[in-house]
Every structure is written in structure tokens, then in C-alpha cells.
PAVEXVO-33716 format. One record per residue: x, y, z of N, C-alpha, C in turn. Coordinates in steps of 0.05 Angstrom, whole numbers, plus 5000, padded with zeros to 4 digits. Last residue first. Layout:
N
XYZXYZXYZ/...
//
This chain:
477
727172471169725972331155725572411126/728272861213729772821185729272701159/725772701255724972901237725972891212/727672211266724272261251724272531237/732571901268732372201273729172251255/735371341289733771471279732871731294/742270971294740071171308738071281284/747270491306744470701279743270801301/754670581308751270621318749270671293/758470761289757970581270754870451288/760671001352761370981323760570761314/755871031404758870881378758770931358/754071481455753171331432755871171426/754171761499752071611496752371411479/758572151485758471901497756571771503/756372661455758172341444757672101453/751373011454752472791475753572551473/749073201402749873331429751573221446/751573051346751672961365751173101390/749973391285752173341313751073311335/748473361217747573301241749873191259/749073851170750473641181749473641217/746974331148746574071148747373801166/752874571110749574601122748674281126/759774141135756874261117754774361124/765373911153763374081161761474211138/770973801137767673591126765273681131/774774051142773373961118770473841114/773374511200774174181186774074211161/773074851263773874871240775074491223/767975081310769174831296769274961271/767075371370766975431327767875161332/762875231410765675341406764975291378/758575421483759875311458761775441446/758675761539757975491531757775351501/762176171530762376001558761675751546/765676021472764876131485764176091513/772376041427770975841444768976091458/774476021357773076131381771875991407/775775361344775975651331775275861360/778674651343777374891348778475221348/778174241288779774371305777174591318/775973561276775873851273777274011296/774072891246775673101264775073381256/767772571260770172621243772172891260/764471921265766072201274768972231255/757971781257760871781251762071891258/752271361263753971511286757071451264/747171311207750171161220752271391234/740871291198743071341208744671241220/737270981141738770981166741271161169/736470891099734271161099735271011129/743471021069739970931058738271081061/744971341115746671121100743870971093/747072011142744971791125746171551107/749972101199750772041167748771891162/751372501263749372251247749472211207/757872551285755772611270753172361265/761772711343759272541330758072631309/767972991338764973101332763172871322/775273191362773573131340770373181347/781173371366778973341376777673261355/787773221391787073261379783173311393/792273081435791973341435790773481406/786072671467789472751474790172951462/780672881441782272571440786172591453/775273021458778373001459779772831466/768873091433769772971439773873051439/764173581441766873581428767673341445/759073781450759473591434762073501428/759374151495759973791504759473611476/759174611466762274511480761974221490/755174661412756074611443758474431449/758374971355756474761370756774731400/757875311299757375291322756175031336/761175631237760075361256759575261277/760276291220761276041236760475861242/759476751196758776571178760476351194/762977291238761177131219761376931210/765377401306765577211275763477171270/767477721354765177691346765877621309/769777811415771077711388768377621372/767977991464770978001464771477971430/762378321483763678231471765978301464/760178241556762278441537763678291511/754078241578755878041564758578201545/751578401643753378441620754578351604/745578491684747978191677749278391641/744278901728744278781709746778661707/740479211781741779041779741578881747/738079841782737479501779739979421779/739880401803739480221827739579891815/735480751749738780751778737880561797/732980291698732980451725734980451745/730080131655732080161659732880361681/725180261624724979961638727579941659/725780581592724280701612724280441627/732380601565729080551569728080581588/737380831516735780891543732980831537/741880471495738980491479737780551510/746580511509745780601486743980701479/750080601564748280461561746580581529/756780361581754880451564752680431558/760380091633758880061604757180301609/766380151671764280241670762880191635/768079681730769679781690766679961693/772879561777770679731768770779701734/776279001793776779171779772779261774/779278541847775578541825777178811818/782477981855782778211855780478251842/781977251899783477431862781277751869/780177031923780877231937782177401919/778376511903776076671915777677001926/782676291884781176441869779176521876/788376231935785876121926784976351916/793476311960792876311923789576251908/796376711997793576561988793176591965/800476982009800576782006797776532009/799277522000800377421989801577201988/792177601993794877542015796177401991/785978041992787678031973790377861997/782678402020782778092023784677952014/783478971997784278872028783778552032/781279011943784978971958785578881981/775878961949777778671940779978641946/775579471980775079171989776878951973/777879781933779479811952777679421972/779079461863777079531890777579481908/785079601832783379441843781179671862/786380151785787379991799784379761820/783680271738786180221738788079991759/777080091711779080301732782280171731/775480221647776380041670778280141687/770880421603772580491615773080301628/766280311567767180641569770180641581/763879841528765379911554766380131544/757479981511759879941503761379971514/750179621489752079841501754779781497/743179521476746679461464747279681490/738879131515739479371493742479311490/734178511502737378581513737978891496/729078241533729778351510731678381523/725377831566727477791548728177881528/726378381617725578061613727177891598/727378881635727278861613726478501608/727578821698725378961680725378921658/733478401704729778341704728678481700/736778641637735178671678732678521675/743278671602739178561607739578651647/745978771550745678881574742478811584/751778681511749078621516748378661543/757679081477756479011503752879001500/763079271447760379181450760079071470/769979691463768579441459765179411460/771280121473769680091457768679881446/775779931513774480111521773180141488/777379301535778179391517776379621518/779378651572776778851564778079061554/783878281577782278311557778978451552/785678401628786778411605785278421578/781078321660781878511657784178561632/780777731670779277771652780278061642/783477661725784277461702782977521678/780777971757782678111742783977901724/774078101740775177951759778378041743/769678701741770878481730773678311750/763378921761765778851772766878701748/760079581731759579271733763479141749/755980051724758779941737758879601743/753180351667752980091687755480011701/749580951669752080731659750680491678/745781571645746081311666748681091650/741182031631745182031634746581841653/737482191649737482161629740682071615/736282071711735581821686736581861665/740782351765739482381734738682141717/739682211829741982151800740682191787/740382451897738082421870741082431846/740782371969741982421938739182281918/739582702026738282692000740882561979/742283062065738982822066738082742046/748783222082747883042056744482932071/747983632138749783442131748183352102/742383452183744783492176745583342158/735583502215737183472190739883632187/734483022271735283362262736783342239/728682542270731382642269732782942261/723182442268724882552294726982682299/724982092209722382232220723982282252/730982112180728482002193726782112202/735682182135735182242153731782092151/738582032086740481962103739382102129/737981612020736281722052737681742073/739081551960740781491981738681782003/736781651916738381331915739381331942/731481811868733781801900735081551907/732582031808731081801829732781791856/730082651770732282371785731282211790/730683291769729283101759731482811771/732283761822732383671795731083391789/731983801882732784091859732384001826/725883751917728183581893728383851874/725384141983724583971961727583911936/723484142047725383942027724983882001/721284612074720684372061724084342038/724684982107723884682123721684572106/724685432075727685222082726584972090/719685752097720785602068722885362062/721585842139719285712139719785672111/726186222126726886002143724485762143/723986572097724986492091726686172100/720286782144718486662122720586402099/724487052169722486782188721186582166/725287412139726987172149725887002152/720687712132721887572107723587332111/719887952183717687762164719787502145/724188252193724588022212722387802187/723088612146724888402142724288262156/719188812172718388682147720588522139/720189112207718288912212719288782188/722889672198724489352194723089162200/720190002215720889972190722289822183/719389992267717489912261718689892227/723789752305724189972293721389812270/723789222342724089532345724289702334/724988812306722088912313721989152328/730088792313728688842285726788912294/731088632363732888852350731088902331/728288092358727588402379728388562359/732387852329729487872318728488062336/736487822352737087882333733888022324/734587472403734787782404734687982380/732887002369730987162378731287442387/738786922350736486952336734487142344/740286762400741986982390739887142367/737886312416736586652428738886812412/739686012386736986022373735786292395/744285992388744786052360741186152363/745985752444746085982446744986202413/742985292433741985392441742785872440/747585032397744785082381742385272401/751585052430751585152414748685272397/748884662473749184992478749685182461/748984272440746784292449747184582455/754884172436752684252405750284372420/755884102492756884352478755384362453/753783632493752883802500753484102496/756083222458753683382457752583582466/761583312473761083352454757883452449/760683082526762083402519761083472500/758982432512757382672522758983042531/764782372486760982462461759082552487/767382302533767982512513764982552486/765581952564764682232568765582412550/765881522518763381542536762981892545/770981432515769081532496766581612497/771681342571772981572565771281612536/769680852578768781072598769281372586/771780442537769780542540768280842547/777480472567777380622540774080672530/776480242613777380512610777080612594/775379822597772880002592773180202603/779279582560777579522546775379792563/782879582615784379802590780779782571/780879182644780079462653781279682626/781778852604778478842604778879002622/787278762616785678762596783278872585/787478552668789078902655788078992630/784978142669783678262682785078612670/788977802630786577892625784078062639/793077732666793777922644790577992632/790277362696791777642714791877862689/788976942661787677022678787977382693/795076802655792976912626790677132647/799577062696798076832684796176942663/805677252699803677302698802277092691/810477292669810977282693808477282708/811777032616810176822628810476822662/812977452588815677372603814177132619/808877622575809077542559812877382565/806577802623805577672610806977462594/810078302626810178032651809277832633/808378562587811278432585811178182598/802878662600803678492576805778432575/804079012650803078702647802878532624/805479502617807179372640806779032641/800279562591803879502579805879392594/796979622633797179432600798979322595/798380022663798079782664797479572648/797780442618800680322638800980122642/793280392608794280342588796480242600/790480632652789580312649791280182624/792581062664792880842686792980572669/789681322621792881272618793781002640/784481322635785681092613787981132609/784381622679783881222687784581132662/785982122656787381982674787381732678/779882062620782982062614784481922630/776682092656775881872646778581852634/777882582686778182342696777382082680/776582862637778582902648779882652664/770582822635772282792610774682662620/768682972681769182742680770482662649/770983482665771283412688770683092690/766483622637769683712613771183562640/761683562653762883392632765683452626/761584032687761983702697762383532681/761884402664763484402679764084012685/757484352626759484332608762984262632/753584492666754784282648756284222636/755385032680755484822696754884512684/758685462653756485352653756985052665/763485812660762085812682759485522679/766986022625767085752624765385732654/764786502594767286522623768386192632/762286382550765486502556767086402574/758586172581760285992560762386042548/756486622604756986382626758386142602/755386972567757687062591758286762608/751386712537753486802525756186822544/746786702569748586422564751486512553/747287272577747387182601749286872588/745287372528747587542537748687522563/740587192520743087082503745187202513/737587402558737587122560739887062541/737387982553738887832580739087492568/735887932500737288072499739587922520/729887822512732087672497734587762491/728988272545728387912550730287762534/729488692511731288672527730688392545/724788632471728188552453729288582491/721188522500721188382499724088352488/721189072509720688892540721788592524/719789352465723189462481723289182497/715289222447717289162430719889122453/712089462484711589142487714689102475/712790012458713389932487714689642487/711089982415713690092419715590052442/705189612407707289942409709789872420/703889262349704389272383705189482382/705189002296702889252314702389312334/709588672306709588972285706689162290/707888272326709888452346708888752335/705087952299702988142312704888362337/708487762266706388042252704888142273/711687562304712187702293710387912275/707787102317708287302338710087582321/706586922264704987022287705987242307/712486622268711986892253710387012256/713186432316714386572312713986782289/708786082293708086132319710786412320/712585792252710185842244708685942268/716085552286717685792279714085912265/713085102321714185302335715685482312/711884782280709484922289710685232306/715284572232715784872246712984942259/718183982224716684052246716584372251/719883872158720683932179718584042202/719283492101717283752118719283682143/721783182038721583172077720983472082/720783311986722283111994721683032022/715983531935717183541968718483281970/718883791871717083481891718583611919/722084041849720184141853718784031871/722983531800724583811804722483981822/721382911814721683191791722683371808/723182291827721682461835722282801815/721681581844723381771830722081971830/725381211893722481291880724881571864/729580991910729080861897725780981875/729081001974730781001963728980851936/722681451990724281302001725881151975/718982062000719781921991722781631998/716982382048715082272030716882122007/717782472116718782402091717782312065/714982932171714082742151717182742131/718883132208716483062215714782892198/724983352237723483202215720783042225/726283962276725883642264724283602248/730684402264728484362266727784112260/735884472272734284572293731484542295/736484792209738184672224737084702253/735485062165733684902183734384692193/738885432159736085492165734285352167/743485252142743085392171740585542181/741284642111742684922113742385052138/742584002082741084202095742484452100/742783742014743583842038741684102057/742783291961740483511968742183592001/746983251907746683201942744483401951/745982931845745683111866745183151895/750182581798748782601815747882761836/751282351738749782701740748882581773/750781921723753582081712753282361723/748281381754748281581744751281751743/748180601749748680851762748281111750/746479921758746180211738746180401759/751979491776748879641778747879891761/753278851753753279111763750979181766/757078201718754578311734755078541750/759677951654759778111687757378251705/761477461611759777651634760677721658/765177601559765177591586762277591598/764877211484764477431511764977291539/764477111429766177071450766577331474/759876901380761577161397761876931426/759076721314760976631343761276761361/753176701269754976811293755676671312/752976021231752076341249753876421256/751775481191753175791194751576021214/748974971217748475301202750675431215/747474291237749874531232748774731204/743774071282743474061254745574301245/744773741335745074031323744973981293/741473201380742773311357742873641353/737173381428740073141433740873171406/733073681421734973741444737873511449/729973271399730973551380733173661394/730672631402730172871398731373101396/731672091356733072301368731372591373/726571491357728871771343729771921368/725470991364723771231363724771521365/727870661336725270791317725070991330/732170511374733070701358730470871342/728270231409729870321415730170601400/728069651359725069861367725870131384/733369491349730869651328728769771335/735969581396738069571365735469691345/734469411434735869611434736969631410/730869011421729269191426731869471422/734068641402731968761381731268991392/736168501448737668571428736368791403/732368321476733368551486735268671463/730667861445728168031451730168311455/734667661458734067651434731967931430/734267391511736067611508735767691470/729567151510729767401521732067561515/731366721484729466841461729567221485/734966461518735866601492733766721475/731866421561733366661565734566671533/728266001537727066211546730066471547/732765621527731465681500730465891516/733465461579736465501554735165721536/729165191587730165441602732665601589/728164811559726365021564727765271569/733364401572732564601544730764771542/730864281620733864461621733864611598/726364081609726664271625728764441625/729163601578727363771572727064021586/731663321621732863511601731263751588/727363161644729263311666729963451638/725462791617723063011628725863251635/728262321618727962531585727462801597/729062181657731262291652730662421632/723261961670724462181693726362331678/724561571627722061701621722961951637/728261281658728561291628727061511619/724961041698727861221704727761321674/721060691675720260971685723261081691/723860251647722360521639722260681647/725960051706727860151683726360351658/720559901723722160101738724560251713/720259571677717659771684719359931701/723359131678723059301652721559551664/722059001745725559071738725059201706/717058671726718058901744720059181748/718858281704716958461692716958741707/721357971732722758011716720858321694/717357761770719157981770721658071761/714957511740713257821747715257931755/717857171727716957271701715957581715/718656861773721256951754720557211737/713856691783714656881799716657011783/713556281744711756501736712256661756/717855851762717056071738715456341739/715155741806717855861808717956051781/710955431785710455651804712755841806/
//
């Protein structure tokens, strides 16, 4: 009986020792699964970036297949088209006095020789000439009553603006006066209290109340001095428009002079349209509907005789040159470009740019701008005073060159060089070889080498790649 206990559990103790035995294979196994899965994945990744990756080639925008072309080496500068021929339309002493009632054109329309520009309000001188043809059949009488009406009425303002009697002008030249006196006060006191002030005999507070009375003393006084001012224009224009009307009696009194007062009046009713002395485009509106025309209402520039003023910056000024070439685009023109040719460069800076200009600011936002003026060659009707165009001034212009973009260039310290793709079978092999550079532009440069050929495939974007890389190029194929 002892036996056969011995035996089962001696049977026991083989069967547990199997199964541990059996647990320990399983375990490995697993470990080799997993060994083997990431080496077939990273296998997979190898292939994929090395052969499936590369199949599917270079596109067109990531290699240069090298041709001889043109190298130009230019500026851009950006301006406006201007005219060489421009005309100030101005008002005159005949229709001065009369407001503006319609404008029919605004900056930028273009208009002929002849076009109404702005009508002036003459219901009242068109009522004056009425009364004028119907003076000239009146008798002789009506004539006398009315030249001595106007006669007293200008010959009255007249005596009271002599004598300095007019009573507006009394009270303005009077608060003129005292608006003076309070701004010497208020200047005294300025100065006096800015010492204190500034002897810290005074507080901010105290010095700023001397302040802000000097601030509307000086107000008050500009204040009554433009009302003098207007109102003396106002008397002026008054005494100018019965001087007129007596002027105009006088004439209608003698029945053989009707015909002049006519002619004036007619001439003056003519004056108050505005029209364009010459062919152009207006570029500049310097009156409104309400407003009394003075002074420049008009400029107009000739189309057929136009430039381009364009700014240059003065690190560039050295090298613009007065017959130099020039490409010239506008948004009207899209994507065509006419030729032109620098004419000129002003000498000294643009008065704005000068004034920003310190001499102890070095920053390149405050560098100096220079006027230059281009040429415009090829006049188009797409080409108009006022656009705005972009200028490429050619500096250096080479034939038969090797061109490539400036990020193909790899630099190596104070050499350079150039990815190429090299057929090696019916694979490409990333090589580089050296080359100097020739012309540079904004955005590409010559390359000068030996090895350079039609043909020769460059790298847009070195660093993507290695030397001794394959890559496939389908087209090439």
C-alpha cells in the first residue's frame, strides 16, 4: 500500500515538472513573436522609405532641370504714374461770389477739353441779366432811380469802411485786441511760472493751470482774429458786389452802352461753368457743392506724356543709373509688363523721409527714400495717372546663364555648392558638386562650374535629401 502511494506521487512531481517545462517554452515563444513582429516592421519602414517612397518621384516644383537663360539683376521699387504736362484749372474774379451747385466730375475721371467741370449757382446773376435787358427798355427815368440806389448803397458802405465806422468790424478789431492783451498776460505768466516751476517753486498742478490759460488765451485770440478776418472778406466781397451794381447803373444810363453792361453779365454767366481747358484726368478736387470757388478747383495731367515716380531706398541709390531698363506692371495691366527707363533720381532725400531720419537711430525702418523718375515706353490705355505700379529696374542683365533658386545653394563656410540628381542605370543618385556664384537676384543666382550642363537636374531643397540618396524623377524616365 505504501508503495503504490510512492508511485502516484512520484507520478505527480513528473507531471507538475512537465507542465513548468511546457509554461517556459510558451513564454519564449512569445518573446520571439514579438522580436520578430517589430523586425519585420521596421523592415517594412525601411523598404517603404528607400523603395516605395522614392517610386513615386520628384515633382516638378522640387527639381530644376538646368538651361541656359537670362540673369537679370534688378531692384524693385513701387510708385505712382504721374504726368509731365499738368494743368491748374483756377477761379477768377468773375466768379468769385458765386456758389457751387453741381460737380460732375471726381479725382480720377478723365475728361476732354471742353467737358463741364462744376456749374456755379447764378440764378441770382441770370435775374441780373433779365433785369438788365429789361433796364435797356425802360426810360431814362427808372434808369437814373435806380443807378442813384446803387450809387447811395456803395457809397455809403464805402464811407463807413473808410472812416472805420462799420460796426462790425468795430467789435471784432476790439475783441481782436483784448484777445491780444489776455495772451501777453497769459504768456507772462507762463514764463514767469515756468522758472518757478522749474526752480520746483511751484507744483505741477499750479504750473499747469498757467498752462492751459496760455493754451486758450492762445485759442481766444485765433479765434477773434479769423473772425476779423472774415468779416472784412465778407465786406470786402460786399462792397465789390454794389460797386458792381452801381458800376452796372452807370452803364444802363446811357442807352448806348446797354450792350456792354449785356456782355459783362453774359461774360460773367459764362465764367460760372467750369470747364476742362485740355484733355487729362483730374487728379486733384479742391472745391464742393456749397462752397465759394477759390484759388486752384481743378488739376488735370495729360495721358499722353506720363512717368512713374517711384521711391528708392538709399542703400539702393548708388546703383540706379539714368538709362537704365525698367519692367513696369499695374493691376490694369494683369500679366503683361511694358518696358521703360530710369530718366532720373532726385538728388537729395524726401523732405518726409528727412524729417524721420536721427542721428542716433540706426534702425532700417528710418533709412532715407530718394524720388527717381521711369519712363514709360510703351503708352497704354490700361495705364493711368494715379495707378499704382511695381518697378523692376534692371541693374545687370546676362545671357546664356545658369539659373537656379537661391535655396538651392547649399554653403559650405566660404565655399558653395548644388544637389544634383545623376542617373546611375535607370536610378537616381543625389550628388553634389561645387560652384561659385555669378549674379545674384532677389530670388535666384547664376551658378558658375565645370560640371554644369543642359540638362542637369538641381535640387530645389538640399536639405531634404543625402548625398548618395536615390530618388526617382518619372518624368525623366
Amino acid at each position: 500500500m505504501k508503495k503504490i502511494l510512492t508511485r502516484r506521487t512520484n507520478g505527480n512531481e513528473t507531471e507538475s515538472s512537465n507542465l513548468g517545462k511546457k509554461k517556459f517554452s510558451i513564454k519564449i515563444n512569445k518573446k520571439l513573436i514579438v522580436i520578430l513582429f517589430f523586425m519585420i516592421v521596421i523592415a517594412l519602414g525601411f523598404v517603404i522609405k528607400n523603395v516605395v517612397m522614392p517610386n513615386e518621384g520628384l515633382k516638378e516644383d522640387q527639381y530644376t532641370v538646368l538651361t541656359k537663360k537670362s540673369n537679370i539683376n534688378s531692384i524693385e521699387v513701387k510708385g505712382e504714374v504721374e504726368s509731365e504736362n499738368s494743368v491748374d484749372v483756377c477761379s477768377n474774379t468773375n466768379n468769385v461770389g458765386y456758389a457751387v451747385n453741381k460737380i460732375n466730375v471726381k479725382i480720377g475721371d478723365k475728361v476732354k477739353a471742353g467737358d463741364i467741370l462744376a456749374t456755379l449757382d447764378t440764378s441770382q446773376l441770370e435775374k441780373d441779366i433779365e433785369y438788365s435787358q429789361a433796364l435797356a427798355e425802360t426810360t431814362s427815368e427808372d434808369a437814373k432811380t435806380k443807378l442813384e440806389t446803387a450809387k447811395d448803397e456803395y457809397e455809403n458802405l464805402l464811407n463807413l469802411n473808410n472812416n472805420g465806422q462799420n460796426e462790425e468790424i468795430i467789435t471784432a478789431e476790439a475783441n481782436l485786441n483784448s484777445s491780444s492783451i489776455t495772451l501777453e498776460d497769459a504768456q507772462k505768466n507762463y514764463d514767469n511760472n515756468k522758472a518757478l516751476f522749474q526752480a520746483q517753486a511751484i507744483s505741477q498742478n499750479e504750473f499747469n493751470q498757467y498752462e492751459e490759460a496760455l493754451k486758450k488765451a492762445q485759442s481766444d485770440y485765433d479765434k477773434a482774429k479769423k473772425t476779423l478776418e472774415g468779416i472784412k472778406s465778407k465786406l470786402e466781397a460786399d462792397l465789390d458786389s454794389k460797386k458792381n451794381k452801381y458800376k452796372e447803373a452807370q452803364v444802363a444810363i446811357n442807352d448806348n452802352t446797354k450792350n456792354i453792361q449785356l456782355e459783362i453779365k453774359q461774360k460773367q454767366l459764362e465764367d460760372c461753368t467750369i470747364k476742362a481747358p485740355c484733355d487729362g484726368t483730374i487728379t486733384a478736387r479742391n472745391i464742393e457743392v456749397g462752397g465759394f470757388p477759390s484759388g486752384i478747383l481743378f488739376n488735370i495731367q495729360d495721358l499722353n506724356n506720363i512717368y512713374i515716380k517711384v521711391t528708392v531706398k538709399e542703400v539702393n541709390v548708388p546703383d540706379i543709373k539714368v538709362g537704365q531698363k525698367a519692367k513696369i506692371k499695374t493691376d490694369s495691366l494683369k500679366n503683361e509688363t511694358i518696358e521703360g527707363e530710369v530718366l532720373g533720381i532726385d538728388p537729395v532725400a524726401k523732405s518726409e523721409a528727412a524729417d524721420t531720419l536721427s542721428l542716433n537711430d540706426t534702425s532700417i525702418d528710418k533709412e532715407a527714400e530718394y524720388n527717381a523718375k521711369i519712363k514709360i515706353n510703351e503708352l497704354s490705355d490700361k495705364v493711368n495717372v494715379g495707378m499704382k505700379a511695381k518697378v523692376n529696374i534692371i541693374l545687370e542683365e546676362k545671357e546664356a546663364a545658369y539659373i537656379v533658386s537661391s535655396n538651392s545653394i547649399v554653403n559650405n563656410n566660404n565655399s558653395h555648392s548644388i544637389y544634383v540628381a545623376e542617373k546611375q542605370g535607370k536610378q537616381y543618385v543625389i550628388k553634389e558638386i561645387p560652384v561659385s556664384l555669378g549674379t545674384e537676384g532677389d530670388y535666384d543666382v547664376e551658378i558658375i562650374g565645370e560640371e554644369r550642363y543642359d540638362g542637369l537636374i538641381v535640387i530645389n531643397d538640399p536639405m531634404k535629401y543625402k548625398v548618395g540618396q536615390v530618388v526617382n524623377i518619372k518624368k525623366m524616365e
